[in-house]
N, C-alpha and C positions, 0 to 999 in steps of 0.2 A: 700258385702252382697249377699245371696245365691241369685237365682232367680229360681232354678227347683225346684218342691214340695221334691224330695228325698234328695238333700243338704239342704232344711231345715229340714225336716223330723233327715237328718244325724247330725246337728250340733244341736237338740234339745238332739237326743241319745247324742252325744260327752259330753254336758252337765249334762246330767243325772250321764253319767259313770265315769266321771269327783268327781262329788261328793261321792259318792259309793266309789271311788279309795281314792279318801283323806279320808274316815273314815276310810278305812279300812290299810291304813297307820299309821294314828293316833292310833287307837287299839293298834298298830304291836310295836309303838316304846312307846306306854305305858307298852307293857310288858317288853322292853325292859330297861324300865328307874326304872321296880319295882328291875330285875336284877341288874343292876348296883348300886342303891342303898344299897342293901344286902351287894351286895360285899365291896364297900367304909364302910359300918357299922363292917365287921367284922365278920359278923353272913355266916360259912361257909353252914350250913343245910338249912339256910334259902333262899344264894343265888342259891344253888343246886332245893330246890323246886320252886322258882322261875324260873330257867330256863326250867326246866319239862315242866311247862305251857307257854313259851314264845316259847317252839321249834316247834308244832304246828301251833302256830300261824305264827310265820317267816314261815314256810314252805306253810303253806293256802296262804299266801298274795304273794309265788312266784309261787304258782300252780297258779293264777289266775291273773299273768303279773302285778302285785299293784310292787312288786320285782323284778331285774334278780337273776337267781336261785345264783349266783355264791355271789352275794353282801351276799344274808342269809345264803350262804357254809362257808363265809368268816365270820359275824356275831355272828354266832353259835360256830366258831370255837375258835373265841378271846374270847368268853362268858366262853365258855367251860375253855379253859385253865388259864384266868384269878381265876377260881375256882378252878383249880386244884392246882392253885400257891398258894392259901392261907394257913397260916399255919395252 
């Protein structure tokens, strides 16, 4: 347990950002899951607008360390070409 005021001060922050970081994970991999489902459906347009609005997203959550940039370089990239593979 802390005993200086600023280790507790810091491990309420760690808490804080703690939470903040899991929603905004969870957001990241709902857009990610409405993608994937388009794709498994079939529906080519659909999984294309789907990922319009999921690239934003992956990109916000590794501007702001929730991601490393390389995990959503890599994400984006299988998204992508999984769509480009559909007939």
């Amino acid at each position: 347990m802390a005993h200086h005021k600023s280790a507790k001060k810091r491990i309420r922050r760690n808490d804080r950002r703690a939470d903040i970081n899991g929603d905004r994970r969870n957001r990241t991999r709902t857009f990610v899951k409405l993608v994937e489902t388009a794709i498994e459906s079939g529906d080519k347009p659909a999984a294309q607008e789907a990922l319009r609005a999921a690239q934003p997203e992956l990109a916000k959550g590794a501007s702001r360390g929730v991601f490393h940039r390389n995990t959503v370089a890599r994400k984006m990239s299988r998204l992508s070409a999984r769509i480009k593979a559909m007939a």
